[in-house]
VEXDREN-2710 file (C-alpha; in Angstrom, 1 decimal):
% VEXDREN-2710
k/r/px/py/pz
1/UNK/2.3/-13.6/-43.6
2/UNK/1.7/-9.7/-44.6
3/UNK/4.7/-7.9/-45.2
4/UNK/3.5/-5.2/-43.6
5/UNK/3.3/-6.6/-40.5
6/UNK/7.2/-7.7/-40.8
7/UNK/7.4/-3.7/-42.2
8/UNK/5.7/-2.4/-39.3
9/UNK/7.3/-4.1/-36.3
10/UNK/9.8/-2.0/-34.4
11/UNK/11.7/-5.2/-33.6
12/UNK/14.8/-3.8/-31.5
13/UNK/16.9/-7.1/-30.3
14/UNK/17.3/-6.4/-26.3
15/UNK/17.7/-10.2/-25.4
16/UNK/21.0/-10.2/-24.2
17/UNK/23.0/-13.2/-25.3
18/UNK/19.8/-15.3/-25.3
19/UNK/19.3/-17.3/-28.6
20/UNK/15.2/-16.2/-28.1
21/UNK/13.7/-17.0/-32.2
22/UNK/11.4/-14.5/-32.9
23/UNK/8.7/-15.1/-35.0
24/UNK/5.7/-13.1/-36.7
25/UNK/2.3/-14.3/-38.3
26/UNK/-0.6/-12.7/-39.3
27/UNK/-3.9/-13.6/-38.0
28/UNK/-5.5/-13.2/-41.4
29/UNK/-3.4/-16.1/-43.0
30/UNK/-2.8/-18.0/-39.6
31/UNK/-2.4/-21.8/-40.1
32/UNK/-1.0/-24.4/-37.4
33/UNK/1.9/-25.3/-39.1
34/UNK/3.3/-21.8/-39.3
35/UNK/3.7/-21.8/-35.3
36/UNK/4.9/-24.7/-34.6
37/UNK/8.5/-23.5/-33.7
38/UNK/8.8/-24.9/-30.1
39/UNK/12.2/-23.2/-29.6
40/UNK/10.9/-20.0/-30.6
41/UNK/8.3/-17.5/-29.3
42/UNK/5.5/-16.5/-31.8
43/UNK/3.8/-13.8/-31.8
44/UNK/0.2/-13.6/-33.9
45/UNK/-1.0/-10.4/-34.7
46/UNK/-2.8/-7.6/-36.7
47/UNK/0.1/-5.0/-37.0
48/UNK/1.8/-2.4/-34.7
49/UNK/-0.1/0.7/-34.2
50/UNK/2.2/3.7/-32.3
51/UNK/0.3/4.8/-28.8
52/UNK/0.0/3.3/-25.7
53/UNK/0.4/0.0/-24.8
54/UNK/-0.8/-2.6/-22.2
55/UNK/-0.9/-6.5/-21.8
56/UNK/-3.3/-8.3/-19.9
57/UNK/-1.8/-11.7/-18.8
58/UNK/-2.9/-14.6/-16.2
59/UNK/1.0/-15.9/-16.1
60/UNK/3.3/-19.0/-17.3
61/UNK/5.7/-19.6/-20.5
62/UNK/2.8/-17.4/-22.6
63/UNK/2.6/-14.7/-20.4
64/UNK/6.6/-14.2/-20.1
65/UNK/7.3/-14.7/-24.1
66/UNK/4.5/-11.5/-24.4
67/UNK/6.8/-9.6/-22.4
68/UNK/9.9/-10.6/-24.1
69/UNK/7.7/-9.4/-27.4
70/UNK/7.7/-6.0/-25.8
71/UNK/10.8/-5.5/-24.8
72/UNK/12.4/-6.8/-27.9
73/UNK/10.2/-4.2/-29.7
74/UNK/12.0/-1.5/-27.5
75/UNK/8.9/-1.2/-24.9
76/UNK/10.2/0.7/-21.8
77/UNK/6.8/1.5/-20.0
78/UNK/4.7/-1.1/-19.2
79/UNK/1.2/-1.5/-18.3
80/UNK/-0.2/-5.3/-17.3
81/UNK/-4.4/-6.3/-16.3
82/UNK/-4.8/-9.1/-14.6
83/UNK/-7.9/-10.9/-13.4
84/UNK/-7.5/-12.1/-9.9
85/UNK/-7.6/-16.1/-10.0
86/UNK/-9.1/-18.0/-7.3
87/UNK/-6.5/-20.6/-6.9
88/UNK/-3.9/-19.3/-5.1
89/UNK/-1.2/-21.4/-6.5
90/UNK/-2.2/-19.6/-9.9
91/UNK/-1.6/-16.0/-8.0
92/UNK/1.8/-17.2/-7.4
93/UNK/2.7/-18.1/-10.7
94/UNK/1.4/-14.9/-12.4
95/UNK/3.9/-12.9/-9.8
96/UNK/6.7/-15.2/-10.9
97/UNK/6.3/-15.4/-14.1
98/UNK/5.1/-12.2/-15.0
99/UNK/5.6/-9.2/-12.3
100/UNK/9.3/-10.2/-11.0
101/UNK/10.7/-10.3/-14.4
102/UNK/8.6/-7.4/-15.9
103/UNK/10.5/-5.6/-13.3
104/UNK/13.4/-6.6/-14.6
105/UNK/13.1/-5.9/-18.5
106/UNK/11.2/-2.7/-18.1
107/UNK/12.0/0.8/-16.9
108/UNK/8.6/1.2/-15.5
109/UNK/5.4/-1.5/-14.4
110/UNK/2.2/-0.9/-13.6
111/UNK/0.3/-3.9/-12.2
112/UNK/-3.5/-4.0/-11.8
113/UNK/-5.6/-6.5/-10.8
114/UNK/-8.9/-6.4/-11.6
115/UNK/-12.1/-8.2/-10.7
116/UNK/-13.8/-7.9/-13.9
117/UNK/-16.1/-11.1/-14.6
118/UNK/-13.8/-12.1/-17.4
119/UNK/-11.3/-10.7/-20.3
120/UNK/-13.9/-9.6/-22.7
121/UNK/-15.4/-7.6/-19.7
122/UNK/-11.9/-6.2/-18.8
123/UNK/-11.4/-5.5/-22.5
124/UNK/-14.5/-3.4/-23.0
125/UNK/-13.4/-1.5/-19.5
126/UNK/-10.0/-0.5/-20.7
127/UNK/-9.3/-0.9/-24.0
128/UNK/-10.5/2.3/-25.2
129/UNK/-7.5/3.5/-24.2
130/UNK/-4.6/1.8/-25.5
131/UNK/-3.6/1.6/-29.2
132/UNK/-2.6/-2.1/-29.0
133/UNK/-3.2/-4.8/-26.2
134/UNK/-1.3/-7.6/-25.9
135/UNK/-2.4/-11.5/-24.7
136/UNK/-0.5/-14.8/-23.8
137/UNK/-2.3/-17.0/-26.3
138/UNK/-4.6/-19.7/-25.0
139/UNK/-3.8/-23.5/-24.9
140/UNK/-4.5/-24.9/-27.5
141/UNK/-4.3/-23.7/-31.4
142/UNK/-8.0/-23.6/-32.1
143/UNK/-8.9/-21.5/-29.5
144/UNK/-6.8/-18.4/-30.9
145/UNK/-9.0/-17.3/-33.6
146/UNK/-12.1/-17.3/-31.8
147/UNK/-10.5/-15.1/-28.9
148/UNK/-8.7/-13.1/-31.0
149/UNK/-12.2/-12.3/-32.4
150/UNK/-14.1/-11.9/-28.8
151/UNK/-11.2/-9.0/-28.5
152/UNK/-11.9/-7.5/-31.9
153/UNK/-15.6/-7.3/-30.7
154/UNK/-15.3/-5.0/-28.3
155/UNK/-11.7/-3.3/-29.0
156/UNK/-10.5/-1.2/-32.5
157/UNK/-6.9/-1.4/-31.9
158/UNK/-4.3/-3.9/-32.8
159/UNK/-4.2/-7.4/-30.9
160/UNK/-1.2/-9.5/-30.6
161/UNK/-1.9/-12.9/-29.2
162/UNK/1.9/-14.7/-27.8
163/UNK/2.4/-18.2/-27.7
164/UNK/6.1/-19.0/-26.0
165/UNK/8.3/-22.0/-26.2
166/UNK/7.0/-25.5/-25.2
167/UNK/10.1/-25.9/-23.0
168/UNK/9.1/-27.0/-19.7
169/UNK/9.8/-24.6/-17.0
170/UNK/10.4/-24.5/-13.2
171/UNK/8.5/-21.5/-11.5
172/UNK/10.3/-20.3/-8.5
173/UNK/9.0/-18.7/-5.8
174/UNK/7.8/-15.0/-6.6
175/UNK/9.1/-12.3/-4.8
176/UNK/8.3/-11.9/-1.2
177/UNK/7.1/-8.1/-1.1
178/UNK/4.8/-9.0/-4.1
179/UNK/3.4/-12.5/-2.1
180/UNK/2.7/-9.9/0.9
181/UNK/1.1/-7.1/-0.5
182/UNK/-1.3/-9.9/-2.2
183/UNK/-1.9/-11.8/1.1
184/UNK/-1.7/-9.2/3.4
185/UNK/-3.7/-6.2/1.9
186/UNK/-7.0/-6.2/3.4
187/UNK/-10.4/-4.1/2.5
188/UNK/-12.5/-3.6/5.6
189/UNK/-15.6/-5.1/3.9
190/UNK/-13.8/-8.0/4.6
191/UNK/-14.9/-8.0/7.7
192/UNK/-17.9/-6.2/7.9
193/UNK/-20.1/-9.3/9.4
194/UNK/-20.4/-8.6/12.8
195/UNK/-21.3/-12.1/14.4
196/UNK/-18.8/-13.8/12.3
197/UNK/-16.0/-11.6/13.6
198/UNK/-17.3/-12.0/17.1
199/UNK/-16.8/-15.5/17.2
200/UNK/-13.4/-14.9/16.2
201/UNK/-12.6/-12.5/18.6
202/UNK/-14.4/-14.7/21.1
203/UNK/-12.0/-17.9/20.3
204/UNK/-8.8/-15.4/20.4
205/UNK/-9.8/-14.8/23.8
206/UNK/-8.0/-11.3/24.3
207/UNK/-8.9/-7.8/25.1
208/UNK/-9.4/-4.6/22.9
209/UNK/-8.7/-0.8/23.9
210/UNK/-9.5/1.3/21.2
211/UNK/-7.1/4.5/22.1
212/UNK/-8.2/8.0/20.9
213/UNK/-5.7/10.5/21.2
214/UNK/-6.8/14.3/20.9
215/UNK/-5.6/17.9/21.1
216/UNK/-8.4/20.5/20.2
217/UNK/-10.6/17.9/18.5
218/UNK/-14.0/19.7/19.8
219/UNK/-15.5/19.8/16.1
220/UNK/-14.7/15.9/15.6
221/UNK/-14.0/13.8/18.4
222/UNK/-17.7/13.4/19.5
223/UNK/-18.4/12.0/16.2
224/UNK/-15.4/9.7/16.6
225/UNK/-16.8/8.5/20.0
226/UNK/-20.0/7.9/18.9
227/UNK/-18.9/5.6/16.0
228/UNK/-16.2/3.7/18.3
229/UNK/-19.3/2.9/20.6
230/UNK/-21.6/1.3/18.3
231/UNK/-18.5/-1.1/17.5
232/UNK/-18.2/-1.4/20.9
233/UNK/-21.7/-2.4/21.6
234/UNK/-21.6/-4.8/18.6
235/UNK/-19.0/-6.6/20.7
236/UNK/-15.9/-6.6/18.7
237/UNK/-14.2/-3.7/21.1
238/UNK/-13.8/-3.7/24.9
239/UNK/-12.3/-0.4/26.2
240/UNK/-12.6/3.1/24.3
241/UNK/-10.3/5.5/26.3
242/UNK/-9.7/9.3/25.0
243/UNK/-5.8/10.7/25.8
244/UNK/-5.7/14.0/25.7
245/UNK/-2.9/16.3/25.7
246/UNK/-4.1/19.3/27.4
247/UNK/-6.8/20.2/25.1
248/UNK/-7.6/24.2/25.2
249/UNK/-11.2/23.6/24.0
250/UNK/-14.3/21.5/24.9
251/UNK/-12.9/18.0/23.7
252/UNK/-12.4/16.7/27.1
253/UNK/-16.1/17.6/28.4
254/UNK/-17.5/16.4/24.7
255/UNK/-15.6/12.8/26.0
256/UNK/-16.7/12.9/29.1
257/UNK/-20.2/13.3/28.3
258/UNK/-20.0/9.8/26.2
259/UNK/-19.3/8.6/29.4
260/UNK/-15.6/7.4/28.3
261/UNK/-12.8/7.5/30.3
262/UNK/-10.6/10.4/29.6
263/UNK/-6.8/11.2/30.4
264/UNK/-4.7/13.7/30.2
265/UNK/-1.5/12.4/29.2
266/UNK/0.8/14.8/30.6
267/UNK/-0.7/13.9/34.4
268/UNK/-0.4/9.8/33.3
269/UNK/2.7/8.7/35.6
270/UNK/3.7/12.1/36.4
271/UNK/7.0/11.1/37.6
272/UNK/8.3/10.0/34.8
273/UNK/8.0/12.9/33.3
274/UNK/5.7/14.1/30.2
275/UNK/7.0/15.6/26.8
276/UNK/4.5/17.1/23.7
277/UNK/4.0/15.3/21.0
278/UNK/1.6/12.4/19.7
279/UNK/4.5/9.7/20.2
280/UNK/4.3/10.9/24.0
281/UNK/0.4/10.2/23.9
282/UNK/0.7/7.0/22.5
283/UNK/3.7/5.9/25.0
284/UNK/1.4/7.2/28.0
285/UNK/-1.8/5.3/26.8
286/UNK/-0.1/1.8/27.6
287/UNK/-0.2/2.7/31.2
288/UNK/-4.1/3.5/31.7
289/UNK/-5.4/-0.1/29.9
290/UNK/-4.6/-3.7/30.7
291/UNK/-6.1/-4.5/27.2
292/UNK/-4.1/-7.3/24.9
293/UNK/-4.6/-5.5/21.7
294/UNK/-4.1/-1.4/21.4
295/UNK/-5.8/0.3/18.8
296/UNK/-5.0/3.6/18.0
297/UNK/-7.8/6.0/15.7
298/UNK/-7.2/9.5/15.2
299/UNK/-9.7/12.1/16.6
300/UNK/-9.5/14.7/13.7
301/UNK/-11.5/12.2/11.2
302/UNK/-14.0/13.9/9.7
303/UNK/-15.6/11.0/7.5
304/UNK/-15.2/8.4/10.5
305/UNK/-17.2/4.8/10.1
306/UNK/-17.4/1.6/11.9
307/UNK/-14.8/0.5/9.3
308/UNK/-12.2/2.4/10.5
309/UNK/-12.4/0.0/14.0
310/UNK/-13.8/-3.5/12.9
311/UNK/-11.3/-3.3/9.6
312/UNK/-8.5/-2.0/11.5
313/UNK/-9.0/-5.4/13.7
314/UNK/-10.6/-7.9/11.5
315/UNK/-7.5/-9.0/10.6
316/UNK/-5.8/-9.9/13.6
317/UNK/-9.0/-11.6/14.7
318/UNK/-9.5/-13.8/12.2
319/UNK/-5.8/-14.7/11.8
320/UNK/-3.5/-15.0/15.5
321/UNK/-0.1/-15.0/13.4
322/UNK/-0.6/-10.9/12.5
323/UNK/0.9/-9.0/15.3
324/UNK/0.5/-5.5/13.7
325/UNK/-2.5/-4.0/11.5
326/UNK/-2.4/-0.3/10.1
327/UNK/-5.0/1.0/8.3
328/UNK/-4.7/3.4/5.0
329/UNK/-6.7/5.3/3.2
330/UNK/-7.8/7.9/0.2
331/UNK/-7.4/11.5/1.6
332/UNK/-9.0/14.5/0.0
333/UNK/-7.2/17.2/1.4
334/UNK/-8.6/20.3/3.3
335/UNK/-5.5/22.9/4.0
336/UNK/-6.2/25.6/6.7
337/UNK/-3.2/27.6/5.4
338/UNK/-2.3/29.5/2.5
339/UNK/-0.4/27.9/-0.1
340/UNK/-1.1/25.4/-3.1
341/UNK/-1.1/22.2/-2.2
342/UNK/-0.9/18.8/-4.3
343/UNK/-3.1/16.1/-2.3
344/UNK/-2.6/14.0/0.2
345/UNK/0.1/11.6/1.0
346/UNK/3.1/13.9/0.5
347/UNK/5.3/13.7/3.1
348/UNK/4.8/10.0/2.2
349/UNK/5.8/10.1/-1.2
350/UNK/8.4/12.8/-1.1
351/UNK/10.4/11.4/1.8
352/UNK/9.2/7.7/3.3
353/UNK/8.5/6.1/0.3
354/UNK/11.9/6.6/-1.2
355/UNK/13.4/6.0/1.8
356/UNK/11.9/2.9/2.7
357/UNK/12.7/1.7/-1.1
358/UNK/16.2/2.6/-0.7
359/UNK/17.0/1.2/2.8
360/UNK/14.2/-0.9/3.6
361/UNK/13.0/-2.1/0.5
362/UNK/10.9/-4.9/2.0
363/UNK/8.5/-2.4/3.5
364/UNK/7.9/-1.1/-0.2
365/UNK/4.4/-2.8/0.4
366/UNK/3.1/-0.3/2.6
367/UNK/0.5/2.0/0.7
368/UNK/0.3/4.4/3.4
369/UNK/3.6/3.9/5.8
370/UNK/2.7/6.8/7.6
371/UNK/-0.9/6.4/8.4
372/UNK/-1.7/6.8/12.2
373/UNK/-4.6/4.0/12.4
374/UNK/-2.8/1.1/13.6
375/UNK/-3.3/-1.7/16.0
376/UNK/-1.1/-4.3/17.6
377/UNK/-0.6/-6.4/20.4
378/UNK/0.3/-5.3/23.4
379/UNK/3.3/-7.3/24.5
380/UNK/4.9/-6.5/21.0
381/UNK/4.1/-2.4/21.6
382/UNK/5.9/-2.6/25.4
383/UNK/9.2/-3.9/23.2
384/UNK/9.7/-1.2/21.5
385/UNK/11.1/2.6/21.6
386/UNK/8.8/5.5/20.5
387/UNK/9.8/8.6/19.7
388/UNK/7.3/11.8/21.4
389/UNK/7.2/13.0/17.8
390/UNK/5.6/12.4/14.1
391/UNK/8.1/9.6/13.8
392/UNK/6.4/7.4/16.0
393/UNK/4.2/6.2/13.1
394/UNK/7.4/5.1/11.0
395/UNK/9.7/4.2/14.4
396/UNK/6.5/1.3/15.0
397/UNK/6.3/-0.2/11.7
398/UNK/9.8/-0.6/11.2
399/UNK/10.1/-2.6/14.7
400/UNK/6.9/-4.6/14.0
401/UNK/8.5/-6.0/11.3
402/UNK/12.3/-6.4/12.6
403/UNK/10.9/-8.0/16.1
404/UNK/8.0/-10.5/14.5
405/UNK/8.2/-10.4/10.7
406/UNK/6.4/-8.8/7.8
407/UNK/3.9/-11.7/7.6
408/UNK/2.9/-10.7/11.1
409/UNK/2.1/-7.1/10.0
410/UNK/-0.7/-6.2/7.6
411/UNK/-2.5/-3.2/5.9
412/UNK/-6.3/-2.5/5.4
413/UNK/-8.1/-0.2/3.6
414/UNK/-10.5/2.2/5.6
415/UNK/-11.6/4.2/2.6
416/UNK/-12.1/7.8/2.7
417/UNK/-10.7/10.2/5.5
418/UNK/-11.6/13.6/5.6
419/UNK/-8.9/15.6/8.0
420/UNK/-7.1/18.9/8.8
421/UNK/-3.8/18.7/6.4
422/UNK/-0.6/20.5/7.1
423/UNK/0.7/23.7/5.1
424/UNK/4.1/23.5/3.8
425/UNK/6.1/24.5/6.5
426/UNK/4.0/22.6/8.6
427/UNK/4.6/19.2/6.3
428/UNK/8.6/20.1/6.2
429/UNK/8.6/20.2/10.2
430/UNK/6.9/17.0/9.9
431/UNK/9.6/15.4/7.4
432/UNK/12.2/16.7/9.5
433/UNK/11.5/14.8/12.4
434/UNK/10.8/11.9/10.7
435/UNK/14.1/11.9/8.9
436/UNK/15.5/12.3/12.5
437/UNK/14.5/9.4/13.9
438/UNK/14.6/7.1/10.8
439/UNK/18.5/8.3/10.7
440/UNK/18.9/7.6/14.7
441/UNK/17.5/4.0/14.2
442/UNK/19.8/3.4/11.2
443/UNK/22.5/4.2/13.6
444/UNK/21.0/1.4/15.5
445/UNK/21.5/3.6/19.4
446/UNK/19.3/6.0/20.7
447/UNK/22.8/8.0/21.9
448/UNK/23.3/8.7/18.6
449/UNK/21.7/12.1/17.7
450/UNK/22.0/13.5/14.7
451/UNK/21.8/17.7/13.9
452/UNK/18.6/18.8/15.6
453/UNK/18.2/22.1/14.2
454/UNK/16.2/22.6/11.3
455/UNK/16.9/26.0/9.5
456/UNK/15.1/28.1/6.4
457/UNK/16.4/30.7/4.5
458/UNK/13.6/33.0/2.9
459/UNK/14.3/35.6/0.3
460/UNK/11.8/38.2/-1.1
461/UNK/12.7/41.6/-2.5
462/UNK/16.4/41.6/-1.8
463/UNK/15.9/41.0/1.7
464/UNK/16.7/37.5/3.2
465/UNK/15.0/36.4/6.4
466/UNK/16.8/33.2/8.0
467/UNK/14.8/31.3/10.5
468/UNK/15.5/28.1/13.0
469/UNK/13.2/25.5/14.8
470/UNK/14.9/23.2/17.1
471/UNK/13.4/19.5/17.5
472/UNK/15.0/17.2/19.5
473/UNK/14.3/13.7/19.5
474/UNK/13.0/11.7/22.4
475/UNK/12.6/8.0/22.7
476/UNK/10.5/6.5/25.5
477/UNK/11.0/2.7/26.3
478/UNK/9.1/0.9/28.9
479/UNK/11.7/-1.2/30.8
END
């Protein structure tokens, strides 16, 4: 073996109390006695370059020793490819083997999965960017030179190729919000054949409202109609109803002119009152359709496409166990404030996303917890209590999954959305209520309110301005 490859190697000893043999060999003077340690992991490679580093891994023992290689060598970050395999049962031992304790040795992980047509493809995608790559080594002994060449064909770093111990080893169960997020992320191509997903809606036998909820949505909500309707008259959608919340512009003639039924959900069962908010509009639409499945689409959409309806459903059509469907989405923002703002997504990753990782950590799944496209069944829906305001979105998902389970809630992606985003104040007012009502539910009773007052202090030139906005949350229930 090179000395310089012994030289090189940042080997830091992290494996705590674990008797874990390291050993090192050289591809250049590689023979088949030299690794055959079976107590010890070997790793095979061409020296240690400094720069950024990744692994690409399927999973089992050779997979795992690469990552005890990199955490040995003092690794903290770590990036992993993986090309999707078709059997399942191979899916699940890559997120046992490989994501659940890369979790644990690592202070970061990045998992992609890729759907490159094999690793030399994958290689000559990414490689470019990484100083050294990392492999679990193949079966059997003569078939590591000839892929540690295909690498070094299309990639000039270093390659280290890891074979691990021959011990036999039980693969548990991977982690459950991992198995989700693989088996319950949809895309809506998925189910982008029209007469197949007819014939599943036909043998589910239930009915669809498509629920469109607007306030001022002259510029986008005939667009949104229109769309809606040629989903409808493909079959897959019986009812498309626009609730209204006492729009001051032309939406409600624009609807009507569609030939839609419209409400106006402040005169929907007047006498039990009628509050602002989209919460309130969502609460009210239960009452003006008999339809077994709600869907809710936004009417500010821009970039609206049949996707956005037969994705949002083609999920619960084609499997009865999923209860609840919410869409997600890239969102290019378009601010009609002043102000700099970041992107999309930020109430999201400022406030639920942490939140949901610290109390509800089996929600971490969720790419877009917040999104407002979301279906469900109608029986589940007339369960629950919804808040008038923005924290309806948040108040629905978490009582999906406490009432049926997070394998009878999934997520889709509807691609690109194209909407009005709030300023910064705007987004704060927005978090605030949110926080509200995720803080009354952890209190478990709606009589539990919590400080309703939310207050800013401004300063600017030695002069201090302090301002209040008073929110108060309201939960509706249908019993």
């Amino acid at each position: 073996m090179s000395k310089n490859i012994i030289k090189n190697w940042p080997f830091v000893r992290r494996i705590e109390d674990d008797e874990v043999a390291f050993f090192m060999e050289d591809f250049k003077n590689l023979q088949e006695e030299s690794i055959a340690h079976n107590n010890g992991i070997v790793a095979i490679t061409d020296g240690w370059q400094e720069g950024e580093v990744a692994a690409v891994l399927r999973g089992g023992v050779n997979a795992r020793a690469v990552l005890d290689v990199l955490a040995a060598s003092g690794v903290k970050h770590i990036k992993i490819f993986h090309l999707e395999e078709s059997l399942p049962q191979l899916e699940e031992v890559f997120l046992s083997s490989v994501v659940g304790p890369a979790n644990a040795l690592f202070d970061s992980v990045s998992v992609k999965w890729r759907r490159d047509a094999s690793v030399r493809e994958l290689v000559k995608a990414v490689g470019k960017e990484y100083s050294m790559l990392f492999f679990g080594a193949p079966l059997a002994f003569s078939e590591i030179q000839p892929f540690y060449q295909m690498v070094k064909d299309h990639y000039s770093g270093s390659v280290t190729v890891v074979r691990g111990p021959h011990d036999e080893v039980e693969f548990d169960e991977s982690d459950e919000i991992y198995r989700w997020v693989r088996q319950r992320t949809f895309d809506a191509g998925d189910f982008s054949l029209p007469a197949v997903l007819r014939s599943f809606k036909k043998k589910l036998n239930k009915k669809v409202a498509v629920l469109l909820p607007s306030l001022n949505e002259e510029r986008t909500v005939g667009n949104v109609i229109k769309t809606a309707l040629e989903v409808k008259a493909a079959g897959l959608i019986d009812e498309i109803i626009l609730v209204d919340s006492s729009s001051s512009d032309s939406t409600v003639e624009i609807a009507k002119s569609y030939g839609i039924p419209v409400f106006v959900h402040q005169e929907i069962f007047p006498e039990i009152g009628s509050y602002r908010g989209k919460g309130e509009a969502m609460f009210k639409s239960a009452f003006v359709t008999d339809a077994d499945i709600l869907a809710w689409v936004d009417t500010d959409i821009e970039s609206i496409t049949p996707r956005f309806f037969y994705g949002l459903l083609g999920p619960m059509f084609t499997n009865p166990t999923i209860r609840f469907s919410k869409g997600y989405f890239s969102r290019p923002v378009k601010v009609e404030a002043s102000g700099v703002e970041l992107g999309g997504g930020r109430v999201t990753e400022i406030l639920a996303r942490p939140w949901i990782n610290a109390f509800r950590p089996q929600l971490s799944g969720y790419i877009q917890p917040l999104a407002g496209t979301v279906a469900i069944y109608r029986d589940e829906f007339l369960k629950m209590r919804i808040p008038v305001n923005y924290g309806v979105e948040m108040a629905m998902l978490l009582q999906a999954v406490e009432r049926a389970g997070l394998w009878a809630t999934c997520q889709v992606n509807l691609g690109t959305v194209v909407h009005r985003s709030k300023d910064v104040i705007g987004l704060s007012e927005m978090a605030f209520q949110i926080l509200q009502v995720l803080a009354e539910m952890g209190q478990g009773s709606v009589g539990a309110k919590g400080n309703e007052t939310l207050r800013r202090v401004y300063s600017a030139h030695r002069q201090f301005e302090i301002g209040s906005k008073r929110f108060e949350v309201i939960w509706r229930e249908y019993q």
